[in-house]
C-alpha positions in Angstrom: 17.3 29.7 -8.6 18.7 26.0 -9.5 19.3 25.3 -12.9 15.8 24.1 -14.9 15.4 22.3 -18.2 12.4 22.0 -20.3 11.6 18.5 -19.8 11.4 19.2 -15.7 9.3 22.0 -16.3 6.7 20.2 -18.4 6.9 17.0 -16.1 6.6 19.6 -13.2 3.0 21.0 -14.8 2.0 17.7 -15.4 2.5 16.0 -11.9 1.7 19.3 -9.6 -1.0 20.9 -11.8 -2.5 18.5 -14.6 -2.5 15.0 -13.2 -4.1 16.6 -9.8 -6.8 18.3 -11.6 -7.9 15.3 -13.2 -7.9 13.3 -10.1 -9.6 15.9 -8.4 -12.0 16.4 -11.0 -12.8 13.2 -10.8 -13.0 12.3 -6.7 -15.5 15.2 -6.9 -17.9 13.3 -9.2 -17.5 10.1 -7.2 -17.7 12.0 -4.2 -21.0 13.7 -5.5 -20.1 17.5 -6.1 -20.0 18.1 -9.5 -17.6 21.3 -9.8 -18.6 22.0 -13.3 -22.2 22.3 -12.4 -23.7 22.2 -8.9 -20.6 22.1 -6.9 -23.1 24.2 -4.1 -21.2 27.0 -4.6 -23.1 30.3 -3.9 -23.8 31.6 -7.6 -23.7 30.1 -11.2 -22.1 33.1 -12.6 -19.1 32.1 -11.4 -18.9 28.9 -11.1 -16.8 27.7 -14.1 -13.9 30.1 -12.3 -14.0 27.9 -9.3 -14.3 24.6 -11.1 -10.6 24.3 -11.7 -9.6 25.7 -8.6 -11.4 23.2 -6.8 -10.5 20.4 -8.7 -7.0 21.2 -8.5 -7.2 21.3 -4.8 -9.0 18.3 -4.7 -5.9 16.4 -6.2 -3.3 17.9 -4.4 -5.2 16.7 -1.3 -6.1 13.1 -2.6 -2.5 12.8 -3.4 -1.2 13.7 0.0 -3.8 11.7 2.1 -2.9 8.7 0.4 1.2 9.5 0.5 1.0 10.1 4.2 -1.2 7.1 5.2 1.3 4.6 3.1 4.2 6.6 4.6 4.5 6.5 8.5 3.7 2.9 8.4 6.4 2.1 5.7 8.7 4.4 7.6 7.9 2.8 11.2 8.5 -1.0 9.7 11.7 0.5 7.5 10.4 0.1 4.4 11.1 1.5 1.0 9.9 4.9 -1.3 9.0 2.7 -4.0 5.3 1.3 -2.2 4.7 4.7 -1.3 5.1 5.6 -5.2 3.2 3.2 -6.6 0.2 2.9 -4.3 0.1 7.2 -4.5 0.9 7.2 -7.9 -2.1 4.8 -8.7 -4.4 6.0 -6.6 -3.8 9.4 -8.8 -3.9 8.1 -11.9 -7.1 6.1 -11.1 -8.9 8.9 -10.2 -7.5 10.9 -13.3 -8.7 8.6 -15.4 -12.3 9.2 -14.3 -11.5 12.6 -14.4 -11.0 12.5 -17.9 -13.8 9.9 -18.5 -16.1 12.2 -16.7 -14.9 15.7 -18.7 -15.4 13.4 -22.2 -18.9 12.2 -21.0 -19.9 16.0 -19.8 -18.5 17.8 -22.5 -21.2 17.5 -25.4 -24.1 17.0 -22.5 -22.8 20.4 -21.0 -22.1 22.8 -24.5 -25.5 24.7 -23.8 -25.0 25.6 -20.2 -21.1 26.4 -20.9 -22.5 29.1 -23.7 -24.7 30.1 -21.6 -22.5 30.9 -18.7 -20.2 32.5 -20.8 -22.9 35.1 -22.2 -23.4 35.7 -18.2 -19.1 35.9 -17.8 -19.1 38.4 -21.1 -21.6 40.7 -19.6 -20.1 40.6 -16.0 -16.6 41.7 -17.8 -15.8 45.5 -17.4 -12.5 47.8 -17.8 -12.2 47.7 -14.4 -11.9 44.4 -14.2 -9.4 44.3 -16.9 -7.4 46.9 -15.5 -7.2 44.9 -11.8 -6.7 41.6 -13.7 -3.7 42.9 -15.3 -2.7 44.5 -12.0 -2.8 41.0 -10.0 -1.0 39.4 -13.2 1.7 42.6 -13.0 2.3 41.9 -9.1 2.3 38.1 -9.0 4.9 37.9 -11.9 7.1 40.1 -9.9 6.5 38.4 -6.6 8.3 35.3 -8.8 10.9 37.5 -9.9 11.7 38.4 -6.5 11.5 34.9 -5.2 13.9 34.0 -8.0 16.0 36.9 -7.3 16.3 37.0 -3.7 16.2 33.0 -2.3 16.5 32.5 0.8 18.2 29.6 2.1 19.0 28.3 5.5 19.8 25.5 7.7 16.0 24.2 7.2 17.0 23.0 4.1 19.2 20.7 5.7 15.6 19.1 6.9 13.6 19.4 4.3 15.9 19.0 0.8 18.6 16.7 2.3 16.3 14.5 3.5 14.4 14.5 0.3 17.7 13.8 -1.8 18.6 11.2 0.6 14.9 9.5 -0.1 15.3 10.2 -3.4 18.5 9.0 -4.5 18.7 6.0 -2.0 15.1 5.1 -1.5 15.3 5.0 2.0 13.2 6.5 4.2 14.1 8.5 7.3 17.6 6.5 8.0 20.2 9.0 8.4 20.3 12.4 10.3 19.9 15.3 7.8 22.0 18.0 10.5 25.1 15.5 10.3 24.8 13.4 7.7 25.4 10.2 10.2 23.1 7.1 10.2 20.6 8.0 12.8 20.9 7.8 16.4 19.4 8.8 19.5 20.8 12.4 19.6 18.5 13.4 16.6 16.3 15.9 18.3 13.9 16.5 15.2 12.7 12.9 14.8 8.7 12.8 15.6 8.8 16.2 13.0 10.0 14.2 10.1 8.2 10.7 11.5 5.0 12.2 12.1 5.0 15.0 8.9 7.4 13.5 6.2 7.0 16.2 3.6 10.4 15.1 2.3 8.8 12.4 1.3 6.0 14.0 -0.5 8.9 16.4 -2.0 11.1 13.0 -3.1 7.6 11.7 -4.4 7.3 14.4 -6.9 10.9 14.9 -7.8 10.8 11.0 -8.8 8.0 11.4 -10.7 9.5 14.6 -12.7 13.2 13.8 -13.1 13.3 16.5 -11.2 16.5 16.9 -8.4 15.4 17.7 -4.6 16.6 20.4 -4.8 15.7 21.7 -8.0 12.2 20.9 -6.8 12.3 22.9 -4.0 14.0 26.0 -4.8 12.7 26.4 -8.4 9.9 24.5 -9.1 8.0 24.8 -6.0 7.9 28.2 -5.7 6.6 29.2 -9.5 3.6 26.2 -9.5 2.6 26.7 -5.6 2.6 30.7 -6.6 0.0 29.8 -9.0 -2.5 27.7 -6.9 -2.2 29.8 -3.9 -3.2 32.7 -6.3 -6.1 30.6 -7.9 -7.0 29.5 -4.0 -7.1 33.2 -3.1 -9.8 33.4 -6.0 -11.7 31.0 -5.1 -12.0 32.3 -1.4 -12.4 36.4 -2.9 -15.3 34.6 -5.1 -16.9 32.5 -2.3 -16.4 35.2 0.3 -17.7 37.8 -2.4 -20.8 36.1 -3.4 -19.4 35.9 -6.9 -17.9 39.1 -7.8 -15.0 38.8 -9.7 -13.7 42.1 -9.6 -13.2 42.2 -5.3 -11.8 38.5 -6.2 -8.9 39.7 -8.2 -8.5 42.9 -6.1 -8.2 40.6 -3.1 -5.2 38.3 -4.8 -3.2 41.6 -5.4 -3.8 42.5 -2.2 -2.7 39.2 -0.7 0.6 39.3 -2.8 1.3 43.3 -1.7 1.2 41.7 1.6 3.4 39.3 0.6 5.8 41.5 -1.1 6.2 43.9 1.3 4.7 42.7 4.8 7.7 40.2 5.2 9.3 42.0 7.9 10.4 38.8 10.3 11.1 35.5 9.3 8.6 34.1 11.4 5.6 35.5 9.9 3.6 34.0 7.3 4.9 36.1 4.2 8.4 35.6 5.2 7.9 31.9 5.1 5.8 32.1 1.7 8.0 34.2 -0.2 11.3 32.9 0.9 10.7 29.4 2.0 7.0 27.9 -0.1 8.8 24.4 -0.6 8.9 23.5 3.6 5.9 22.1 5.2 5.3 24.5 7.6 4.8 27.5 5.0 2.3 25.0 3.0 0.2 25.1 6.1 0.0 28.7 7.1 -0.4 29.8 3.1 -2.3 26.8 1.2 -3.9 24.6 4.6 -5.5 27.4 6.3 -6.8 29.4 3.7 -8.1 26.1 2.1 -9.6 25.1 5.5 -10.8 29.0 5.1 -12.4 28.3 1.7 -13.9 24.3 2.4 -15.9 25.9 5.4 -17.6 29.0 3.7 -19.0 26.2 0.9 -19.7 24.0 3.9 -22.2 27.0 5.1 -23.9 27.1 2.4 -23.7 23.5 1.4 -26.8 21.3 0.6 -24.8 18.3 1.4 -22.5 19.0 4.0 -21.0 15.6 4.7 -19.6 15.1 1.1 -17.6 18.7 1.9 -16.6 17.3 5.4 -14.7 14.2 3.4 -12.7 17.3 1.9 -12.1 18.6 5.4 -11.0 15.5 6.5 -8.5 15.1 4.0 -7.1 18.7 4.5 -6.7 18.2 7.9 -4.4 15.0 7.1 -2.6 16.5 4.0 -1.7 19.9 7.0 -0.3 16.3 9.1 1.5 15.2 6.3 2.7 19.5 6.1 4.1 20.2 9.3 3.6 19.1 13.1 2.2 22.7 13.2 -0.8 21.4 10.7 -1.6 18.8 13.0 -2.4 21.4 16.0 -3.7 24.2 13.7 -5.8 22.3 11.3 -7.6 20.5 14.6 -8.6 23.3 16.4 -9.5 25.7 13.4 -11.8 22.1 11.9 -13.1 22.3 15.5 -14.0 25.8 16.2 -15.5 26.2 12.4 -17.4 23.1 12.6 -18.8 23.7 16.5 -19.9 27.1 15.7 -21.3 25.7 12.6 -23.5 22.8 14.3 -24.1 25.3 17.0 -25.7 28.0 14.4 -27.4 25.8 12.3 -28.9 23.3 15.1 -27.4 20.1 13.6 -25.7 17.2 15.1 -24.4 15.5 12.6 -22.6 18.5 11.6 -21.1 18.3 15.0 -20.4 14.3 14.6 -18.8 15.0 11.1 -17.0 17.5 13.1 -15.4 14.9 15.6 -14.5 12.0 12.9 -12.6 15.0 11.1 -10.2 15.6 13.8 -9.7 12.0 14.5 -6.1 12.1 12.8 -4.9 15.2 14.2 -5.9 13.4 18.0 -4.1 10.3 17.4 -1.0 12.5 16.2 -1.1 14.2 18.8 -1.3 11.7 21.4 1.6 10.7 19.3 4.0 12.9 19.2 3.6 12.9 23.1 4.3 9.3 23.7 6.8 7.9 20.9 10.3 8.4 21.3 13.3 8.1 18.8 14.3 4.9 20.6 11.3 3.1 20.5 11.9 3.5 16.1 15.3 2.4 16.6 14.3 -0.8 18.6 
């Protein structure tokens, strides 16, 4: 594990945990979903558990949308990190702001239902539910441990974090090739993967933001905060998929982690790549995309308002572009299938048209990735 100081850790929790919240927090009352209150969840007596999950997750992907739709033009036209900072970075903090006006204005308004959700929480809390909350805590602190302990590092790295200190300490964006540390030329075979996904950007973006090195970011940071969100996501989705009982929920998040732990048995499967490699794009896709996909669509069938949930949907689908060039295939054809069977179950078209705009991005990409070539960026 790479060395870590105080001052990254707290600037870590405030970019990757706190500032998203807020922005999330916020989007969602623009957007209409109020996640403190009738985010059309499935029950009230758990909804002030999910509120912060799905605020946080709302920020994370308000932060990526924007990164990658400033990026691959400002990469294509050789510009600079610093536009994609700024116009990221204030987007965030705009929408954090009226996060925080929002929580102000809500908080003496929403005293009496908060009291009285917490009399329902109180009476819904049993021993076995402290014994299998203290069980998931127990297994997900030494899931870190062994992620600290055991670190696996390989020639990806050479993609991901060397392309990410190059951005980072120059600025630059996609101008040298990462496997040879040459300017970059025709014979760079991974060009539409970093062109078409730049997580190292996204990766550069927060280390800036954090004082944080590259590779500090990747190999210490990452793996401790995204350990906490996918837990909380894996919540969310036991609570959703549960109808609101918390005691499957936090049976389910141990379970998920034992799989984790001990179901890593090839390094192309999705456990290997969470436990050993959580900071590349690609393992962001198969353990936080999917399942989030997973989770937007079980609120979407039970939604009241289904278009405001497609707009989350939408910007999953591009944060999994921004991931990996495997996001833009999987995060198409699982939007499509859910939302088909969806429109095809409930009798609605515009579920099916929402459906169609939300894969929009991932057709264009793909159509993309078909037709440009490395020389056409170099011309």
């Amino acid at each position: 594990m790479a060395p870590v100081n105080i001052l990254n850790l707290i600037l870590c929790t405030v970019n990757m945990i706190l500032l998203p919240y807020l922005a999330g927090y916020g989007f969602l009352h623009v957007l209409g979903i109020k996640p403190d209150k009738d985010a059309k969840l499935l029950s009230d007596k758990y909804v002030y558990m999910t509120r912060y999950g799905l605020s946080l997750f709302t920020g994370m992907l308000l932060s990526m949308t924007v990164l990658y739709v400033i990026t691959v033009p400002v990469t294509w036209f050789r510009g600079t990190l610093k536009p994609v900072i700024i116009i990221t970075l204030a987007v965030t903090v705009i929408f954090a702001a009226a996060g925080l006006f929002f929580i102000i204005r809500n908080f003496k308004s929403s005293k009496t239902d908060e009291r009285t959700a917490e009399k329902n929480v109180k009476k819904n809390i049993n021993p076995e539910f402290i014994f299998f909350s203290a069980v998931a805590v127990l297994i997900i602190a030494y899931y870190i441990y062994c992620m600290i302990t055991l670190m696996h590092v390989d020639h990806d790295d050479s993609r991901y974090v060397v392309l990410s200190v190059d951005t980072f300490r120059t600025g630059t964006l996609l101008t040298i090739d990462p496997t040879m540390g040459v300017n970059l030329d025709g014979s760079y075979a991974d060009f539409l993967k970093d062109f078409l996904s730049p997580w190292y950007v996204y990766m550069a973006y927060l280390s800036r933001l954090s004082l944080t090195h590259p590779a500090v970011m990747a190999h210490s940071m990452m793996p401790v905060i995204y350990t906490f969100v996918i837990a909380l996501l894996m919540l969310d989705i036991g609570l959703v998929f549960f109808n609101g009982d918390k005691l499957k929920a936090v049976i389910l998040v141990s379970f998920v982690h034992l799989i984790y732990i001990f179901a890593a048995y090839t390094v192309k499967s999705a456990n290997a790549f969470r436990s050993f490699r959580i900071w590349q794009g690609k393992a962001m896709v198969a353990c936080f995309g999917i399942p989030l996909l997973l989770m937007l669509f079980l609120l979407i069938y039970e939604a009241k308002s289904v278009w405001r949930f497609y707009v989350l949907v939408l910007m999953a689908d591009i944060s999994m572009c921004l991931m990996s060039g495997n996001g833009i295939i999987l995060a198409g054809i699982l939007t499509f299938c859910f939302g088909m069977v969806y429109s095809i179950m409930k009798k609605s078209w515009k579920m099916a048209v929402l459906t169609f705009i939300a894969v929009i991005p991932n057709a264009v990409l793909f159509l993309a990735n078909h037709f440009l070539t490395i020389e056409m960026y170099l011309s």
